[in-house]
C-alpha positions as CSV (number, residue, x, y, z in Angstrom):
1,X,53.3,36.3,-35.1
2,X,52.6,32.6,-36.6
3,X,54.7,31.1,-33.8
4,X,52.9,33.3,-31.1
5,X,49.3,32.2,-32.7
6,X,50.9,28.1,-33.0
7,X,52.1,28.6,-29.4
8,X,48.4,29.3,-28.2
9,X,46.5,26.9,-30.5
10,X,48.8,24.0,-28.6
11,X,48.3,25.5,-25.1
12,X,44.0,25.5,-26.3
13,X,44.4,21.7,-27.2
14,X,46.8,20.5,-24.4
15,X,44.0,22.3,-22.0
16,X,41.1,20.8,-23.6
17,X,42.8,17.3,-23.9
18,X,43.7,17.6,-20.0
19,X,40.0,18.4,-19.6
20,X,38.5,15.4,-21.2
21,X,41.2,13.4,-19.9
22,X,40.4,14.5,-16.4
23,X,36.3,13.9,-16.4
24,X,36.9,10.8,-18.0
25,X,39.3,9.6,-15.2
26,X,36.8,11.5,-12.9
27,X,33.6,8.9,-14.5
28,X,35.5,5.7,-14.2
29,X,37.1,6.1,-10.8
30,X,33.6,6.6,-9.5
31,X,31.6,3.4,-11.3
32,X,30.6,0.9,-9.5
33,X,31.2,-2.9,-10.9
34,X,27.5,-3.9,-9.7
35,X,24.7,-2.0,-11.5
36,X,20.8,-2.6,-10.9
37,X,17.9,-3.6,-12.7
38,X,14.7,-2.4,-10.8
39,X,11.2,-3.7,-11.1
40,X,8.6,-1.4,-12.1
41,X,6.9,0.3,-8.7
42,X,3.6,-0.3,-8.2
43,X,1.1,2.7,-7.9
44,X,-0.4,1.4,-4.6
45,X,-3.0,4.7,-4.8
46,X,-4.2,3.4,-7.8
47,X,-4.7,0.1,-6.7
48,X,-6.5,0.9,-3.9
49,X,-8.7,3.4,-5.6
50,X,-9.9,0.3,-8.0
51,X,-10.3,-2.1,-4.9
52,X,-14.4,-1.3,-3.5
53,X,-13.8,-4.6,-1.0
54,X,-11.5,-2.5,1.3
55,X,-12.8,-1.2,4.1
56,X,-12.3,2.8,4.4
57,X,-9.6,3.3,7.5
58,X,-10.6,6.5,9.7
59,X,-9.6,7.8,13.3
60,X,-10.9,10.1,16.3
61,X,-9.2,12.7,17.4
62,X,-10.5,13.6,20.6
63,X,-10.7,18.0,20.8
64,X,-11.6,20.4,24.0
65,X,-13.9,23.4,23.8
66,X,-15.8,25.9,25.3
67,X,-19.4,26.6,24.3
68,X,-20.2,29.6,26.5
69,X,-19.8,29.1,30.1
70,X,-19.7,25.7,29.3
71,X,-16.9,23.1,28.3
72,X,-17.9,20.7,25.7
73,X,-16.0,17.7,23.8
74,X,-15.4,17.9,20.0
75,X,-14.6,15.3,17.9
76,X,-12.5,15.1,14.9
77,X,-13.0,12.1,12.1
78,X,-10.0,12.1,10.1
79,X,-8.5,9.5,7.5
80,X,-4.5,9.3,7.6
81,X,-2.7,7.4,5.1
82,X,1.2,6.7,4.9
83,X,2.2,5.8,1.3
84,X,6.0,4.1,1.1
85,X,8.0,2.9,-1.8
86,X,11.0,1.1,-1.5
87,X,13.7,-1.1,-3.2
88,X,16.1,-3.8,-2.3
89,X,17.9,-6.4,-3.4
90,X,17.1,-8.5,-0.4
91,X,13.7,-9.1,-1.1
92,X,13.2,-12.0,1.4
93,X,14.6,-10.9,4.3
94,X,12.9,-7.0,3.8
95,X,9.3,-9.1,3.5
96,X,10.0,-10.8,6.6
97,X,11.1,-7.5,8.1
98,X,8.0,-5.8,7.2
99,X,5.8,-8.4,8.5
100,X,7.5,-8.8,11.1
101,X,6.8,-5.0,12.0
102,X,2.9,-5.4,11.0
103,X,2.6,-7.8,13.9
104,X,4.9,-5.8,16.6
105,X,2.7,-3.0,16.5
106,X,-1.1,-4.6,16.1
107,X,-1.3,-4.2,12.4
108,X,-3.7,-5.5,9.5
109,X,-2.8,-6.6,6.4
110,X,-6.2,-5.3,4.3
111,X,-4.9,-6.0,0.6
112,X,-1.8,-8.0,-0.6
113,X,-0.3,-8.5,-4.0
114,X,2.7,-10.4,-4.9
115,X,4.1,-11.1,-7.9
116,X,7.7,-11.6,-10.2
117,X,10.1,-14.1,-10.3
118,X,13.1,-14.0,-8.6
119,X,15.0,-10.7,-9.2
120,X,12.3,-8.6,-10.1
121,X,9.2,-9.2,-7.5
122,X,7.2,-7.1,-6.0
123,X,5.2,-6.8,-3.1
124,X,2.4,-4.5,-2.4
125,X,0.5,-4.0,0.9
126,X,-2.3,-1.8,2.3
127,X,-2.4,-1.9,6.2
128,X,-4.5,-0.6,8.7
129,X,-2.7,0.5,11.7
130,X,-4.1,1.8,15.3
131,X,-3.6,5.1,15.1
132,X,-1.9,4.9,18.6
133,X,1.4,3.6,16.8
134,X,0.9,5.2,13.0
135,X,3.9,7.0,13.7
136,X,5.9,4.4,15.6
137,X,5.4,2.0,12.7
138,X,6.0,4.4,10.0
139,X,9.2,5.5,11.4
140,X,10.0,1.8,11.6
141,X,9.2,0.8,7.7
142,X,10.9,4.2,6.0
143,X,14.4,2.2,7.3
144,X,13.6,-1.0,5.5
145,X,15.5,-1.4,2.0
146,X,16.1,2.0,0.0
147,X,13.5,4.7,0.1
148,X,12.5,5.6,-3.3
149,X,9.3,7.6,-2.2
150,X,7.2,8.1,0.7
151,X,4.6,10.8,2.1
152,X,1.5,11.0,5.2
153,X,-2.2,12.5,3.9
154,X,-4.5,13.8,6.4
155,X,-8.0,14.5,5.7
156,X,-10.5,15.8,7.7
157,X,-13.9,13.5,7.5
158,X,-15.8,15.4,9.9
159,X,-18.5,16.5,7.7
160,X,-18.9,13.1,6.3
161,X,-19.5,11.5,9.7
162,X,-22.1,14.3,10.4
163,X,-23.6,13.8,6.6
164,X,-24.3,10.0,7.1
165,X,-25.7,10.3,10.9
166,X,-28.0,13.2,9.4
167,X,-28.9,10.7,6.6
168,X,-29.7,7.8,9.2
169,X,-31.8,9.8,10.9
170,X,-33.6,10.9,7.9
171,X,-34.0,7.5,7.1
172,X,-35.7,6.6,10.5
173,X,-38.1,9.0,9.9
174,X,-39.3,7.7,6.6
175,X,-38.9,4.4,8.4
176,X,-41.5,5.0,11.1
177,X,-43.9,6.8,9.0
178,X,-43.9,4.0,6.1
179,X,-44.9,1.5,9.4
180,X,-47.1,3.8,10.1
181,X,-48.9,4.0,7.3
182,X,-49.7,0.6,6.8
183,X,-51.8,0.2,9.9
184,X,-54.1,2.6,8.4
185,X,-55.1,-0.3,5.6
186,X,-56.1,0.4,2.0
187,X,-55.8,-1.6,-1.6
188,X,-53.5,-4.2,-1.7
189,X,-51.4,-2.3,-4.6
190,X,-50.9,0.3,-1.8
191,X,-50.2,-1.9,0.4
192,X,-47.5,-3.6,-1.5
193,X,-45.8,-0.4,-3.1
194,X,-45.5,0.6,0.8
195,X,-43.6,-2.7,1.2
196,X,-41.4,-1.9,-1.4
197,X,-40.7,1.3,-0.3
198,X,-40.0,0.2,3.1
199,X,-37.3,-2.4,2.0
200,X,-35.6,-0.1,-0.3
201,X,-35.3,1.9,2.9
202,X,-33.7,-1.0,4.9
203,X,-31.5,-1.8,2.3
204,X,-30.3,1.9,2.4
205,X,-30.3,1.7,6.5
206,X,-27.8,-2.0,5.7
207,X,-25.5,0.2,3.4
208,X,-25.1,3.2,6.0
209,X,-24.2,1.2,8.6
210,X,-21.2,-0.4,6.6
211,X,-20.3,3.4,5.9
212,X,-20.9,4.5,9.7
213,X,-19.5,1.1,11.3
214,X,-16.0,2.6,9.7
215,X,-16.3,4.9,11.6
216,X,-16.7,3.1,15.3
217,X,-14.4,3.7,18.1
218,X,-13.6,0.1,18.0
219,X,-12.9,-0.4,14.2
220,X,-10.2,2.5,14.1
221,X,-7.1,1.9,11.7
222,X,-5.1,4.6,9.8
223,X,-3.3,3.2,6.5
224,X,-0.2,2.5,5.8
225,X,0.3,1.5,1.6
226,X,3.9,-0.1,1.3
227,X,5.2,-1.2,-2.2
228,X,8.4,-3.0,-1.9
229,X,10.5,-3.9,-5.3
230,X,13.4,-6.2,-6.3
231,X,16.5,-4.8,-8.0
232,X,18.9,-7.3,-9.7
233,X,22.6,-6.8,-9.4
234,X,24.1,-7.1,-12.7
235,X,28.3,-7.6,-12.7
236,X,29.8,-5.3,-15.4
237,X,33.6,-6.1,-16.8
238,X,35.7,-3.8,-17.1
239,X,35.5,-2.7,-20.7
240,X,31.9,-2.1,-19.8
241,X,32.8,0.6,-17.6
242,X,35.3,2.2,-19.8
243,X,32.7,2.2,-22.5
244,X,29.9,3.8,-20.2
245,X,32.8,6.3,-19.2
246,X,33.9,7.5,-22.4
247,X,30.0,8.1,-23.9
248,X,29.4,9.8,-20.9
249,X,32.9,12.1,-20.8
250,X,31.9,12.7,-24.9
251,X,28.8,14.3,-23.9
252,X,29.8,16.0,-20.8
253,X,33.0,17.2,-22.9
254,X,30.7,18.0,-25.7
255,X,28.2,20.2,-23.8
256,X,30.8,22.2,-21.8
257,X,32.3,23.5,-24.8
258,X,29.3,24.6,-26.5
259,X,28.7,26.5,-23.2
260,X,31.9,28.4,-23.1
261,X,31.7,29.1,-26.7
262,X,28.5,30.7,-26.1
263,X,30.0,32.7,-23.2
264,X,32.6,33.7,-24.9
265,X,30.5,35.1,-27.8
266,X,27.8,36.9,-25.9
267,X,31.5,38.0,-23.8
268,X,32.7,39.4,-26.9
269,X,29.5,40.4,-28.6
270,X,29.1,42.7,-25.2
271,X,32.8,44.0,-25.1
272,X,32.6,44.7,-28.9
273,X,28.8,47.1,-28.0
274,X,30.1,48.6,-25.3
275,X,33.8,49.7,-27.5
276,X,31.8,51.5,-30.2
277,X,29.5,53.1,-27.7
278,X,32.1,54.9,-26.0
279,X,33.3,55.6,-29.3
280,X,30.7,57.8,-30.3
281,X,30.3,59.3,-26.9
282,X,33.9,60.3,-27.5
283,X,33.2,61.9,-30.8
């Protein structure tokens, strides 16, 4: 009986020895000697949400209806926006490459920051694109470097567009009846609060037409927000790697055990239930 129990508590240890002997082979054999020290990516939303300066990029998207008998052209104000984060440890070149692509297909550069020293720099760019060749220059920027995130927003702005040509026309109401007004004469206070009003109504007029000139057929962009970041190789020795592979065996080693313990407790915990309930259905 001892030498049947000593015969199995071997065979458990040579098995479990094999194992960690295996993933630990299994962890070296597949580390790299070049390892990478990334800059941190920049939030290009973010920034642009904190920049007022930049003008708001919106398209038309031309639509065909029918309004009765009648066939009628409806037009869609949208905002698209590409957002692309990438990494690479050939900073120069990729910047070059992504200008490069700006120009090819008609693009402007809106907002640029730059900054890092060598190894860890980063680059962050918001661009407005014709919306003609959004997707050709997208397509064109997700292969540059190695694609850590990237995603396309569309909004509808519609609404908005209807909403500020509503408000311009509200204003050029007020407008013509504040002129009007002062032909009529009266005090001079009058008179000058109606002067008043009627400037604060062209200063109103000057800050819807920034708003509505986004808007203009000939001022179309889409965005495109690219962050690009520089990752440093770093050369690890050899006893590095054996060191990074044994912690990492330990804990892999360590967890799986604790797993099969627990399976084979609830295993026995279940075999053990189900023995003494078909003992008592027996009796």
């Amino acid at each position: 009986m001892n030498i049947t129990l000593k015969t199995k508590i071997k065979k458990l240890v040579l098995g479990l020895t094999v194992m960690f002997i295996a993933l630990f082979a299994y962890r070296l054999s597949t580390a790299t000697e070049e390892t990478f020290e990334p800059a941190p990516l920049f939030d290009l939303t973010e920034i642009s949400e904190t920049i007022t300066d930049i003008r708001k990029n919106y398209a038309t998207q031309k639509h065909k209806g029918i309004s009765g008998q009648s066939p009628i052209r409806m037009d869609q104000k949208y905002e698209k926006i590409a957002d692309i984060k990438s990494v690479t440890t050939q900073f120069d070149r990729e910047e070059n490459l992504i200008r490069n692509k700006i120009k090819d297909f008609n693009g402007l550069i809106q907002f640029e920051n730059k900054n890092g020293n060598t190894g860890y720099r980063n680059l962050s760019l918001i661009i407005g694109v014709p919306p003609a060749n959004f997707d050709s220059i997208y397509s064109q920027l997700i292969t540059i470097g190695t694609i850590q995130a990237k995603q396309i927003t569309k909004k509808d702005k519609t609404n908005e567009y209807k909403e500020l040509n509503a408000k311009k026309l509200s204003l050029e109401k007020i407008r013509a009846s504040l002129i009007a007004l002062k032909s009529e004469g009266g005090r001079i206070e009058e008179y000058m609060q109606l002067e008043n009003r009627i400037l604060e109504i062209e200063q109103q007029f000057q800050e819807l037409g920034v708003s509505l000139g986004n808007f203009d057929v000939e001022n179309e962009f889409c965005t495109v927000k690219f962050a690009l970041s520089e990752i440093k190789e770093k050369n690890t020795s050899l006893l590095e790697r054996i060191e990074s592979a044994f912690l990492w065996t330990l804990t892999t080693y360590l967890k799986l055990i604790l797993i099969l313990t627990l399976m084979s407790g609830f295993s026995f915990l279940t075999a053990s239930t189900i023995e003494k309930l078909t003992h008592k259905k027996q009796k």
